[in-house]
C-alpha positions in Angstrom: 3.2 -17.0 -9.2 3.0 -13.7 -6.9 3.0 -10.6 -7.9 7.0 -10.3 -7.3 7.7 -13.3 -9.8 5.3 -11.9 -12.5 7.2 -8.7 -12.2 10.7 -10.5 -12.5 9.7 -12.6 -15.7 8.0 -9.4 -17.2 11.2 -7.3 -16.6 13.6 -10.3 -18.0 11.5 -10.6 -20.7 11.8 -6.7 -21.7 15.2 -6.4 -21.5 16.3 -9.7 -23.3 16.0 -10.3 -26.7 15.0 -13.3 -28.0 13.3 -15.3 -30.4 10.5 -17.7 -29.6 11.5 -21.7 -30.3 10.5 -23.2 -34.0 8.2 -25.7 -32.3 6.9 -23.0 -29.9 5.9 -20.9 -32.5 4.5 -23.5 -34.7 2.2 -25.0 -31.5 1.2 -21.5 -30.6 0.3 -20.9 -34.5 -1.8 -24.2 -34.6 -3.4 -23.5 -31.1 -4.5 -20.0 -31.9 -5.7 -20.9 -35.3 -7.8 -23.7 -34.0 -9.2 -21.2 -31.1 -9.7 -18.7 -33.8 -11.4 -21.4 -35.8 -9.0 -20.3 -38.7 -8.0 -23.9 -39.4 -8.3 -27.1 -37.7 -5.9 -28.0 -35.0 -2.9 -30.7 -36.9 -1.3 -33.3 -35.3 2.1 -32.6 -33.7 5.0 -35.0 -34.4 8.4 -34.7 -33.9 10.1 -33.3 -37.1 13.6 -34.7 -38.2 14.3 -31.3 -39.1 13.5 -27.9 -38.1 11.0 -26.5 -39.9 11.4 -22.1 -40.6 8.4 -20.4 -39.2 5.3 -19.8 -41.7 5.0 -16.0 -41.9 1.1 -16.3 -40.1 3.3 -17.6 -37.2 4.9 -14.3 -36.6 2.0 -12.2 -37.6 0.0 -14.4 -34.7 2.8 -13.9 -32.6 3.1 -10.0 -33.1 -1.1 -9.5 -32.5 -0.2 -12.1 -29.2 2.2 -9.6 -28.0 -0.2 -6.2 -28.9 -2.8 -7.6 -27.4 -0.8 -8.7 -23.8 0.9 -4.6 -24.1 -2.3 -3.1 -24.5 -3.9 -6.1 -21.6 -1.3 -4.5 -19.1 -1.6 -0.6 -19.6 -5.2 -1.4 -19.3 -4.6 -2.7 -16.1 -2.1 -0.3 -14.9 -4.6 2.5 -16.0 -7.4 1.1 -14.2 -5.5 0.5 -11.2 -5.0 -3.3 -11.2 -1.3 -3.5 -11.4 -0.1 -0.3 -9.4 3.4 -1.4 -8.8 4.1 -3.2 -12.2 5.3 -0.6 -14.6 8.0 1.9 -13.6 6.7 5.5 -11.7 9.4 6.5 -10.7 11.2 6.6 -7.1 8.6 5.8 -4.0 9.1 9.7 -2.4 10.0 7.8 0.7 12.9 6.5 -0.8 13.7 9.6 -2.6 13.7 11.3 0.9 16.2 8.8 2.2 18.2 9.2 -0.6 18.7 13.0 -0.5 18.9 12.8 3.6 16.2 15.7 3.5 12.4 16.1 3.5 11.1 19.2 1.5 8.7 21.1 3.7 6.5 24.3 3.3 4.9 26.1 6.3 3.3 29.1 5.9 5.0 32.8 6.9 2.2 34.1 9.3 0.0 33.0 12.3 0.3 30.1 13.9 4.0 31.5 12.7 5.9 33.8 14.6 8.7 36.2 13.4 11.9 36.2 16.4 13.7 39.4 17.1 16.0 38.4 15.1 13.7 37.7 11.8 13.7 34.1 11.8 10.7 32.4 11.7 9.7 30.4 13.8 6.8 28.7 15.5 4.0 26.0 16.2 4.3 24.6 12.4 7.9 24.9 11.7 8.7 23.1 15.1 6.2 20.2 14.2 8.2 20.3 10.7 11.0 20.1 12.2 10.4 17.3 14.7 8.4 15.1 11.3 11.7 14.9 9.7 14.1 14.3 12.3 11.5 11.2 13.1 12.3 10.4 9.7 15.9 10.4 9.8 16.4 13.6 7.8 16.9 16.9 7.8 14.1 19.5 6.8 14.3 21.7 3.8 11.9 24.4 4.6 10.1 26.5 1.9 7.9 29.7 3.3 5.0 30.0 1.3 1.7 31.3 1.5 -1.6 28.8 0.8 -1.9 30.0 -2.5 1.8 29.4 -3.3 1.2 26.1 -1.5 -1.2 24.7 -3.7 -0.2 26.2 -6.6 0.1 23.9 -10.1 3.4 22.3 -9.4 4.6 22.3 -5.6 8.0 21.5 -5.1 7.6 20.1 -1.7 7.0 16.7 -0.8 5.0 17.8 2.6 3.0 21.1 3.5 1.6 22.4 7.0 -0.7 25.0 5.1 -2.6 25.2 9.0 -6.0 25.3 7.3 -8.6 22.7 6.2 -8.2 21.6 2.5 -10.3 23.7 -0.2 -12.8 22.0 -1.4 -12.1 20.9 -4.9 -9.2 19.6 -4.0 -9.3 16.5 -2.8 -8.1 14.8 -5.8 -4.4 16.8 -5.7 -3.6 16.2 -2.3 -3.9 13.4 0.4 -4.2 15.3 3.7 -2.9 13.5 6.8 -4.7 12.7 10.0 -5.2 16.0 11.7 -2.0 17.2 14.3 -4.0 19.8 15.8 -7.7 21.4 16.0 -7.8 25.4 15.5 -10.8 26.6 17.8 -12.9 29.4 16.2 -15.0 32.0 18.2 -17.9 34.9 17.6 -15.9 37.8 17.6 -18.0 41.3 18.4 -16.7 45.0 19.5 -15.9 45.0 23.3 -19.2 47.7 23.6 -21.5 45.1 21.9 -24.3 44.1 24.4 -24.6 40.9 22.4 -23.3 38.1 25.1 -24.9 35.0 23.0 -25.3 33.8 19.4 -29.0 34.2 19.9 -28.3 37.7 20.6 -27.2 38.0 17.0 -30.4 36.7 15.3 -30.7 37.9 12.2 -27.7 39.9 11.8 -24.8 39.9 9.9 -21.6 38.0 11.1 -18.5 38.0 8.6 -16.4 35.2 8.1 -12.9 34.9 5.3 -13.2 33.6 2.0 -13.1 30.2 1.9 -12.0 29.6 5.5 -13.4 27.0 8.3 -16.0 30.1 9.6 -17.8 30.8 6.0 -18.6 26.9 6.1 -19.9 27.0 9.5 -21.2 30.6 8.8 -23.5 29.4 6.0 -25.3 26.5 8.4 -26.5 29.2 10.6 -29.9 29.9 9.3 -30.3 32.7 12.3 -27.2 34.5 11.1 -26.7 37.2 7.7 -23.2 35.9 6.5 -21.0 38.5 4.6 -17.9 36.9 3.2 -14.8 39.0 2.9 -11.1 38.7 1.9 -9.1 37.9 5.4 -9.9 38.4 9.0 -8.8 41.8 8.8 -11.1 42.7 6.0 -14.1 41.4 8.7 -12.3 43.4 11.6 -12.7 46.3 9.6 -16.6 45.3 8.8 -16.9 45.0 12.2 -15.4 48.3 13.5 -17.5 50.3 10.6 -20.9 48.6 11.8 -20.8 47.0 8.9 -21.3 43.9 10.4 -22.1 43.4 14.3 -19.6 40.2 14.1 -16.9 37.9 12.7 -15.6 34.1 12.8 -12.0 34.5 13.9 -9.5 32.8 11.7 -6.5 33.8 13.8 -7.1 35.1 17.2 -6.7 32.7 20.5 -8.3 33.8 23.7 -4.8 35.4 25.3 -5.6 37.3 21.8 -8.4 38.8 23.1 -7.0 39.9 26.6 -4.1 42.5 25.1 -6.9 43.9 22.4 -9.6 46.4 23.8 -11.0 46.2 20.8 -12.6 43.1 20.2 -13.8 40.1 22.7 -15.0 36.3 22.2 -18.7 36.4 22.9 -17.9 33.1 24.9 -14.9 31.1 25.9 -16.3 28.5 24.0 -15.7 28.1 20.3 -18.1 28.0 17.9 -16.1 25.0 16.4 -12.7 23.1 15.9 -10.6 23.3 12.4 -8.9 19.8 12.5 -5.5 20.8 10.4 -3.7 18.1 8.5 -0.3 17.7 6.6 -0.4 17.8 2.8 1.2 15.7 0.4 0.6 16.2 -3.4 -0.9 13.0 -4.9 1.2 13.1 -8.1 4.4 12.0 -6.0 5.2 8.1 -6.1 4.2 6.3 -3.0 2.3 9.2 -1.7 -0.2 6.7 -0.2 2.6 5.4 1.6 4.3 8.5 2.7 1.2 9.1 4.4 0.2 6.8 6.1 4.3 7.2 7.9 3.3 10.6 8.5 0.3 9.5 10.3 1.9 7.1 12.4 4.4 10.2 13.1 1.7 12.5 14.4 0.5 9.6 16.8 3.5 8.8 18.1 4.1 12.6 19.0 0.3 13.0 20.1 1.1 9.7 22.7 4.2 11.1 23.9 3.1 14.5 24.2 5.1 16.0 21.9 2.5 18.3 19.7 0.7 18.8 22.9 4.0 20.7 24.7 4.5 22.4 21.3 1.1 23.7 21.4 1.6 25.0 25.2 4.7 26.8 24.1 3.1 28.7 21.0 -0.3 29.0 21.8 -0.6 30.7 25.1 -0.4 27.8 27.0 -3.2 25.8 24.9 -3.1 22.4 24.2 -5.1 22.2 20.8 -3.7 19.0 20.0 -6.5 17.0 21.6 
């Protein structure tokens, strides 16, 4: 019997009420007594009339049932049966059903505010194009990463454009990665400092909990300070504070239009992967995922993500 089968006879015998045979119950009483080694097993013959259940019958029966409840949620707990007891709507078929996919993307960079004060840009394009590959339409929440990843999202799918949190792992499945964010040594356009080795030994700022701190903390010649944001590090920076920082948001067509500041190579010091989000508590979110991922391919083969990119990032392709 398969797994489809067992669910069918499971559900049929839920919803219909019934009471077990005489001679079934009196077989299944002398069986588990003999198992049980309550009794020894009796001779069955034919009876020329029924015979009314002895009440150890049904008190066999109702332990039989207890024990094949508690056998199941056991399994369901552990994982063994997934798809036997009700969880609700798969969110791929809850998607379908309300002809929309619910979508957060975050309000600032790689975002960009129009003229006329819609946003728009890289993420909510890549949004955008996810759910018309789905068949639907995209309901777009703005929210910050903290509003992302708050207790109880609302969305079904999140582009929070930065690496997961650590900690995290368990609340959200992350997709493969659309895009890699490059991340450069920032210094102040008089620095003489034109290597990382020029650095040695002093102090480099990176944001809280972003892509640079981790990177920032494996560099054994470097003094990490961790701050807020980028511009919190700018400001460290510009104080001689500190003599650098990881960039979190710049680009190198940044750089050009700011006298300010300059990458101390064209080369970053690494590559962010960024993945799609989608909260683990929703039904089928395995699934879900692994659509999204074939999504992201398909757009990576034909170029999609890659144009995208070009038209938001300066002419970049960080989809590769």
């Amino acid at each position: 019997m398969n797994d489809e089968s067992l669910r069918r006879h499971l559900r049929s015998a839920l919803d219909t009420p019934a009471m077990p045979r005489d001679e079934f119950a009196a077989e299944l009483h002398d069986d588990l007594a003999a198992r049980l080694r309550l009794a020894p097993p009796r001779a069955t013959a034919v009876a020329s009339h029924r015979r009314r259940p002895h009440r150890s019958t049904w008190l066999l029966l109702a332990a039989t049932l207890a024990l094949l409840i508690a056998l199941l949620a056991g399994l369901a707990a552990a994982g063994a049966l997934p798809d036997l007891l009700p969880r609700g709507v798969p969110v791929m078929r809850q998607i379908q059903i309300d002809g929309q996919v619910r979508v957060a993307v975050r309000p600032d960079r790689p975002q960009a505010l129009s003229p006329g004060g819609t946003l728009d840009g890289f993420d909510v394009r890549v949004a955008e194009e996810v759910a018309t590959r789905l068949g639907v339409d995209a309901a777009r929440s703005t929210l910050t990463v903290q509003e992302m990843l708050g207790p109880t999202p609302a969305w079904q799918l999140a582009l929070p454009s930065q690496s997961l949190p650590r900690g995290r792992a368990d609340e959200y499945i992350a997709s493969t990665p659309y895009y890699f964010w490059p991340h450069y040594i920032v210094v102040a356009s008089a620095s003489p400092a034109s290597s990382i080795a020029d650095l040695a030994d002093e102090t480099v700022c990176a944001a809280q909990g972003s892509a640079g701190q981790s990177w920032l903390s494996e560099m054994e010649s470097l003094v990490p300070r961790v701050l807020a944001d980028e511009s919190a590090c700018e400001a460290s920076v510009r104080s001689g504070e500190s003599q650098a920082f990881v960039s979190e948001r710049r680009l190198l067509p940044d750089f050009a239009s700011d006298g300010a500041f300059r990458a101390l190579s064209e080369q970053p010091v690494l590559l962010e992967p960024r993945a799609m989000l989608v909260p683990r508590s929703l039904p089928g979110a395995r699934e879900f995922v692994a659509e999204i991922d074939l999504l992201i391919e398909e757009m990576r083969a034909d170029g999609t993500i890659s144009e995208l990119s070009r038209t938001w990032f300066g002419g970049q392709d960080l989809a590769r």
